[in-house]
C-alpha positions as CSV (number, residue, x, y, z in Angstrom):
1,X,-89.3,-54.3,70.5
2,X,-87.2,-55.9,68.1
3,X,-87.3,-59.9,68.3
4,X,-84.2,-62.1,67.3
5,X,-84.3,-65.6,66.3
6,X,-80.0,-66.6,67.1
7,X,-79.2,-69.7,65.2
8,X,-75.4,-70.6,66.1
9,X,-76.3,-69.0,69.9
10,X,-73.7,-71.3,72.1
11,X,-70.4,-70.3,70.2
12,X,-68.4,-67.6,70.7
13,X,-70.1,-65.4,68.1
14,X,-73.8,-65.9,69.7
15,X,-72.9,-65.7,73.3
16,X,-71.2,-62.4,72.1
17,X,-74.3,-61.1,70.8
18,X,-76.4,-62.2,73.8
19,X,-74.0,-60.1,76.0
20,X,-75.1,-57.5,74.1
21,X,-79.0,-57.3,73.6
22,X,-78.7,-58.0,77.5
23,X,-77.7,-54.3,77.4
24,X,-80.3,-53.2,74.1
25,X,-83.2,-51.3,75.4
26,X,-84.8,-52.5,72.1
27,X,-83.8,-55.3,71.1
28,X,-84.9,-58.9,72.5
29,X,-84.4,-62.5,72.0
30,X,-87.0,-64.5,70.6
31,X,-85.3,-67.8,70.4
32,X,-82.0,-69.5,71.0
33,X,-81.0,-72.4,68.7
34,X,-78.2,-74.4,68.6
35,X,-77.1,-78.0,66.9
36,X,-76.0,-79.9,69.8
37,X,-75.9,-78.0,73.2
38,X,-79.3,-78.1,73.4
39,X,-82.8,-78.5,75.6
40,X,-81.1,-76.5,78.6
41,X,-80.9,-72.5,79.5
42,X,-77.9,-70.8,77.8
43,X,-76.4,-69.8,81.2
44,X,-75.9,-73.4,82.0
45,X,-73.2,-73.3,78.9
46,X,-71.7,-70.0,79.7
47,X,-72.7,-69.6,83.5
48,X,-71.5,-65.8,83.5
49,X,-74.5,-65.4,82.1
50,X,-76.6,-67.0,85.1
51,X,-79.4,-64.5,86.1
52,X,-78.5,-62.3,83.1
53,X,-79.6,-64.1,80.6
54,X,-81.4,-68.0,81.5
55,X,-83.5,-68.2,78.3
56,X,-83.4,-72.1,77.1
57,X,-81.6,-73.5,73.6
58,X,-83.7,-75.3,71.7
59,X,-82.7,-77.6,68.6
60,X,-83.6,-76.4,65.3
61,X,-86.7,-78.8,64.8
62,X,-88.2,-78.0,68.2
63,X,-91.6,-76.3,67.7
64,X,-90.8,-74.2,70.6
65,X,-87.9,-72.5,68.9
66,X,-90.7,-71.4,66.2
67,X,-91.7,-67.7,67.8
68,X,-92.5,-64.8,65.4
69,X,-89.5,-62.6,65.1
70,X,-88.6,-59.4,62.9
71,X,-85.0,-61.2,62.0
72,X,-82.7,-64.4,62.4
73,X,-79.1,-64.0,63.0
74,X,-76.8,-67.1,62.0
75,X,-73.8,-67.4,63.7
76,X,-73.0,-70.3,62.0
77,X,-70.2,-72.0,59.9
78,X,-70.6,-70.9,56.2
79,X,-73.2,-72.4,54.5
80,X,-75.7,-73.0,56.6
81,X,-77.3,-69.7,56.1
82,X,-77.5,-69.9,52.9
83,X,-79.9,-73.0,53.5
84,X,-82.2,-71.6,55.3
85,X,-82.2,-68.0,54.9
86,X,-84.8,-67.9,51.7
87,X,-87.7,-69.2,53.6
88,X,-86.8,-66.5,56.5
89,X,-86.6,-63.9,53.8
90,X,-89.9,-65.1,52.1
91,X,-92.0,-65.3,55.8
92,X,-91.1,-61.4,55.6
93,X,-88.0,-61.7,58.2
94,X,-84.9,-59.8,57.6
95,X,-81.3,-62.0,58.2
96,X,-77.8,-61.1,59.2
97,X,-75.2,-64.1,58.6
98,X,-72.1,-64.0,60.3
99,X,-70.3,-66.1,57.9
100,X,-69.0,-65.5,53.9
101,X,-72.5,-66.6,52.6
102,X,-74.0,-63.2,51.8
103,X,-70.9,-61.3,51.6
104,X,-71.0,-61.2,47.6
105,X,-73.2,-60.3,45.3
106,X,-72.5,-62.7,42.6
107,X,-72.3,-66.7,42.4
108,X,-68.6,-66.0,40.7
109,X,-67.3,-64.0,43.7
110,X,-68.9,-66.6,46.0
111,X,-67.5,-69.4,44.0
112,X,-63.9,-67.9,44.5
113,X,-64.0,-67.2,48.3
114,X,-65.3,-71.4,48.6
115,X,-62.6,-72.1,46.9
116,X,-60.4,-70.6,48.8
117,X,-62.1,-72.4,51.9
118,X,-62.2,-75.5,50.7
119,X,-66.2,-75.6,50.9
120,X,-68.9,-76.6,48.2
121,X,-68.7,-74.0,45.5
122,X,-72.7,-73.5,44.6
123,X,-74.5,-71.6,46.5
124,X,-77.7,-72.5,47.6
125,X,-79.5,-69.3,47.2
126,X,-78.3,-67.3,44.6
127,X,-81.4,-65.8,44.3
128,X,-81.0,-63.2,47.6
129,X,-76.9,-62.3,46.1
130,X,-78.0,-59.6,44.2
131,X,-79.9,-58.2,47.4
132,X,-77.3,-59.0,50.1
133,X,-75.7,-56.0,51.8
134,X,-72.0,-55.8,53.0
135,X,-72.6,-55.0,56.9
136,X,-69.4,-53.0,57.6
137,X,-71.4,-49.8,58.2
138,X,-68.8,-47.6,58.3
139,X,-69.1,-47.9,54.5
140,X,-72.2,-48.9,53.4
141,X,-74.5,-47.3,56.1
142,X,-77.7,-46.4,54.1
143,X,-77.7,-49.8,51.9
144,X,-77.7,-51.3,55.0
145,X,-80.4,-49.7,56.4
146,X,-83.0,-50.8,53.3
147,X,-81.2,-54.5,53.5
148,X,-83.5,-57.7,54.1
149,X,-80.2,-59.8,53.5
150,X,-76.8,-58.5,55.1
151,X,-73.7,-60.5,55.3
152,X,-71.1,-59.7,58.5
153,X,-67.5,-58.5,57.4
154,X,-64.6,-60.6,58.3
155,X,-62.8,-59.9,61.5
156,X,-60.0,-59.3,59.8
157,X,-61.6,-57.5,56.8
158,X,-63.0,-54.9,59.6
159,X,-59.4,-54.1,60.4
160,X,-57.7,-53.9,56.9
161,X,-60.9,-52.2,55.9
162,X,-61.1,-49.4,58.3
163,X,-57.6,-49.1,58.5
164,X,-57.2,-48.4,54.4
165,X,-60.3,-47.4,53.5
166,X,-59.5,-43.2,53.7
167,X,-56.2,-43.7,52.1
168,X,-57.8,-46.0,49.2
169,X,-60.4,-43.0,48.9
170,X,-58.2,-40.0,48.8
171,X,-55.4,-41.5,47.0
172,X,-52.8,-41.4,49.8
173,X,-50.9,-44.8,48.8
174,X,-49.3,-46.2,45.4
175,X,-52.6,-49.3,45.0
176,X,-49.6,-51.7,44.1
177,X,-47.8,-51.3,47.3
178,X,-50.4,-52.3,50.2
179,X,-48.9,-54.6,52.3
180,X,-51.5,-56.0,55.9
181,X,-49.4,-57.5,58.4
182,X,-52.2,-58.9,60.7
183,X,-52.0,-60.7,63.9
184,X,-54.8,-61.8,65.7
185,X,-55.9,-63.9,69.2
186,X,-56.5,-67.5,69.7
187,X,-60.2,-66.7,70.1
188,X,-60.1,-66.2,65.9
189,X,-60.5,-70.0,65.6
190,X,-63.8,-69.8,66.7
191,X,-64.8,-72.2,70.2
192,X,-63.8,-75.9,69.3
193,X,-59.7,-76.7,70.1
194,X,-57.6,-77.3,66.7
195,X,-54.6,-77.6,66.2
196,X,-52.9,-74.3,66.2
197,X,-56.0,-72.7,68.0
198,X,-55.2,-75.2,71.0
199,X,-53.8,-74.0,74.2
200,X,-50.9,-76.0,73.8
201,X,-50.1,-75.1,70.5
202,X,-50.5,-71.6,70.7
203,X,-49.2,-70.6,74.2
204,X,-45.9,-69.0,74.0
205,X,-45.5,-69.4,70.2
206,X,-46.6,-67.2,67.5
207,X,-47.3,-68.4,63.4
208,X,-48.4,-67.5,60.3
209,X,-50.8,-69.5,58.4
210,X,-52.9,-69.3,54.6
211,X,-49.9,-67.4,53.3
212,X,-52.1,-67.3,49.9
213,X,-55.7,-67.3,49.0
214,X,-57.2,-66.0,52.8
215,X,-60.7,-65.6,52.7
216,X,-60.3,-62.2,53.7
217,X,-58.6,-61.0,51.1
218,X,-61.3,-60.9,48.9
219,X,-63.2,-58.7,51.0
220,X,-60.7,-56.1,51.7
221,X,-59.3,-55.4,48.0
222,X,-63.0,-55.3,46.7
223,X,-64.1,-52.5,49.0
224,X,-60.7,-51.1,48.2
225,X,-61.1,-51.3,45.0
226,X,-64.5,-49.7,45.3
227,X,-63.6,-46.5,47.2
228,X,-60.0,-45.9,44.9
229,X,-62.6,-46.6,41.6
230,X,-59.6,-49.0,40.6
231,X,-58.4,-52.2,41.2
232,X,-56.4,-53.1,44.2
233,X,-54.3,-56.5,44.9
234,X,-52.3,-56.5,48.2
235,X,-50.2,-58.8,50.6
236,X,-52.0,-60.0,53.4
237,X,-50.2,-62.6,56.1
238,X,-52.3,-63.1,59.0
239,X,-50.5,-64.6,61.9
240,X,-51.4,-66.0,65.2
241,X,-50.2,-64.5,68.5
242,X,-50.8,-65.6,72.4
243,X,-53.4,-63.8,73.5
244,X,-57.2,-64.8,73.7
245,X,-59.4,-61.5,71.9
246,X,-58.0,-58.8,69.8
247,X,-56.9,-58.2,66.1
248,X,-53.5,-55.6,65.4
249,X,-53.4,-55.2,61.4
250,X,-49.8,-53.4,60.6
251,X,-50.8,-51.8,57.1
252,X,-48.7,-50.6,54.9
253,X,-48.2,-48.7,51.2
254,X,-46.0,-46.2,49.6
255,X,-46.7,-42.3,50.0
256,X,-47.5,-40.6,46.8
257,X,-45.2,-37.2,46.1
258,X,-46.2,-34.7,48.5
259,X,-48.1,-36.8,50.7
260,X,-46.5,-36.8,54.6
261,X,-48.6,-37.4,58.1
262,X,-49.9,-33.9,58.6
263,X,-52.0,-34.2,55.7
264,X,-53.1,-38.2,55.7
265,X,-54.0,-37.7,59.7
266,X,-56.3,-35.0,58.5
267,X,-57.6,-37.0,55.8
268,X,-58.7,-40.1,58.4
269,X,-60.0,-37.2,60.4
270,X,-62.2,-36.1,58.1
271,X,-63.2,-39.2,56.5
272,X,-64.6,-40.8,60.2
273,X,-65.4,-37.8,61.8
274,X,-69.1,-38.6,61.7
275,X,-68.3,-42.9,62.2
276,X,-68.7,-42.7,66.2
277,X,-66.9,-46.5,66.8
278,X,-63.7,-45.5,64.7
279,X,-61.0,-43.5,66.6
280,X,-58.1,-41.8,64.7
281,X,-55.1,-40.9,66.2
282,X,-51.4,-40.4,66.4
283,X,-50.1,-41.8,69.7
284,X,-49.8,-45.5,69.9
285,X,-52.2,-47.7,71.2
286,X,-52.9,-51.4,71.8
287,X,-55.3,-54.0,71.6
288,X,-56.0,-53.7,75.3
289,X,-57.8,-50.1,74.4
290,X,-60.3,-51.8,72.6
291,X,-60.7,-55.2,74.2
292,X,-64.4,-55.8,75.1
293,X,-65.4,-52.9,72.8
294,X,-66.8,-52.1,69.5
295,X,-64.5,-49.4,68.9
296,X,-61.5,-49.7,66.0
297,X,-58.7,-47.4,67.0
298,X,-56.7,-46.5,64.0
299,X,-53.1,-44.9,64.1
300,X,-51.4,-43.1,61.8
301,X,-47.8,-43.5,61.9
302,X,-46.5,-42.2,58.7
303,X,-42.5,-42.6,57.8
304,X,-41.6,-39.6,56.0
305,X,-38.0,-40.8,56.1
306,X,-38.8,-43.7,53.5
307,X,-42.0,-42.4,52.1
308,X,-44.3,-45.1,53.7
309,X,-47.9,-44.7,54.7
310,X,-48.0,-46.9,57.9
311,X,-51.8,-47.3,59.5
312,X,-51.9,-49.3,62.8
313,X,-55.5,-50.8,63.2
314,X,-56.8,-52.6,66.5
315,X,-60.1,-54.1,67.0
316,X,-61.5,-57.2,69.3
317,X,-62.2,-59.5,67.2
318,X,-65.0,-60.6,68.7
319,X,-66.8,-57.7,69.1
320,X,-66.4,-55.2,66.5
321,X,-64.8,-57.9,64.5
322,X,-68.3,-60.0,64.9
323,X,-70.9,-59.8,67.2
324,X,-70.6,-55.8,68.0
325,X,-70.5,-55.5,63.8
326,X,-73.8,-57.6,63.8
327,X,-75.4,-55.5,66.6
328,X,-74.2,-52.3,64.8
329,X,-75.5,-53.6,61.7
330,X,-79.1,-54.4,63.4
331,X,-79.2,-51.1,65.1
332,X,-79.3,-49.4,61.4
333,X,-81.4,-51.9,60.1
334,X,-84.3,-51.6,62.4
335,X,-83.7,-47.5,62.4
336,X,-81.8,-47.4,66.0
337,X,-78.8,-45.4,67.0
338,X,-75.6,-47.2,65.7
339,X,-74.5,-46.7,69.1
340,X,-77.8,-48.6,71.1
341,X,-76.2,-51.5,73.6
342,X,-72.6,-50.3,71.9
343,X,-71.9,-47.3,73.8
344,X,-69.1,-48.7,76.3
345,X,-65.4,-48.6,76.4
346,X,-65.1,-52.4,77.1
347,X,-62.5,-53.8,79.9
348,X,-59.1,-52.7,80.7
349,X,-56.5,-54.0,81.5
């Protein structure tokens, strides 16, 4: 068995991931840790999880949080990770970090996505960059699986991703043209109320907000970038809508000369027929077909009539857009099935 140490476990990110080694035959917790809901059994903080899953949340410094495990999962705010995640690495633990800290490889790419947070700009290990993996499996499978140090894509990054990535490959959009028109549920903003993220502020209203410099930008036009073997800058306005889970990304680009839907439907065919969680297809769909799942379903809706590429991407953002991407990425690190505790169609309606 697989033990996990889950630093961050009361938030929405590590109750998510508790839900779902509850259903891994090989995977178990090892400790819960928290910063302030602490010294009782997680079920007492999410009660649906009474009987399920009673195992106690200790504080960081408790000795009885200090179990041998095989790897620590932070679900935590960016850097914290960073902080603690060399003397994991050096007791011969591997680490998974749900925030930006291990998403680059270099202190100048991680000094530009701070910056664009508003956060400290040095990082406090530089020294595990160069080794850090970027967990979106659908793209970087076998790195993954010979990582000690992987970082968890973006929510919205998994969506943009996904959604581009065969067109970015196979040339089927003008690079300069790529617009992602994202919307996403409340739930983005993470557990605590803020303004915007606050019942009353978001119930029956919709928004835009970081109209420049998103976090997630950075992520999406480097893998871009990667696959098209040029660079990539694109429009990205994420928006708030209504609804509690759930990410639509509207992604568009211009259709090279002779491109049309027959041949960029076969093209996403081909490119994820063997990623089991990605599911192309021409009929429209909704966040509601993915909601409680890990699976991205990904629409191509071409307009041949004004030569646009138009990809329609859903996920839930809190599953394949963070927790299920984090038990995906474990399953390849420790040599599982991708699909181990994953293999469900979620909730509907």
């Amino acid at each position: 068995m697989v033990k996990v140490k889950l630093v961050g476990a009361t938030g929405y990110g590590g109750v998510g991931l508790i839900e779902l080694m509850m259903r891994h035959p090989e995977i178990e917790i090892g400790s819960l840790i928290a910063a302030t809901e602490t010294g009782k059994p997680i079920s007492a903080f999410w009660p649906h999880l009474q009987g399920i899953c009673d195992e106690m949340v200790h504080a960081a410094d408790d000795p009885e949080a200090d179990v041998d495990v095989d790897v620590v999962v932070y679900s935590t705010p960016d850097g914290i990770g960073m902080q603690l995640a060399p003397a994991e690495v050096a007791n011969g633990r591997k680490v998974l970090d749900y925030s930006g800290d291990f998403r680059f490889n270099s202190t100048e790419l991680y000094e530009d996505y701070a910056t664009r947070l508003g956060i400290p700009v040095q990082h406090k290990a530089p020294g595990l960059l160069n080794d850090s993996v970027y967990g979106l499996v659908e793209l970087h499978r076998e790195e993954i699986a010979a990582a000690s140090v992987v970082g968890n894509p973006g929510c919205y990054a998994v969506a943009c991703i996904i959604g581009l990535a065969p067109a970015a490959a196979a040339g089927l959009v003008e690079a300069d043209t790529i617009i992602c028109d994202c919307k996403t549920g409340i739930s983005g903003g993470g557990k605590k109320p803020k303004q915007g993220f606050h019942y009353p502020e978001a119930y029956d209203s919709s928004y835009s907000y970081r109209l420049t410099g998103h976090q997630h930008v950075m992520e999406v036009e480097r893998e871009l970038s990667v696959l098209a073997g040029s660079d990539i800058q694109l429009t990205f306005t994420p928006q708030v809508v209504p609804m509690t889970r759930g990410i639509i990304a509207c992604l568009y680009g211009k259709l090279p000369r002779g491109v049309d839907q027959k041949k960029v439907l076969a093209a996403y065919r081909e490119f994820y027929a063997e990623k089991p969680f990605v599911r192309v297809m021409d009929t429209p769909a909704a966040t509601g077909h993915v909601r409680g799942s890990n699976f991205v379903n990904v629409t191509v809706a071409c307009d041949e009539r004004t030569g646009t590429l138009r990809i329609i991407s859903h996920i839930d953002n809190l599953v394949k857009g963070q927790a299920g991407s984090a038990m995906q990425n474990l399953n390849i690190m420790f040599g599982f099935d991708e699909m181990t505790g994953l293999n469900f169609p979620g909730a509907h309606p």
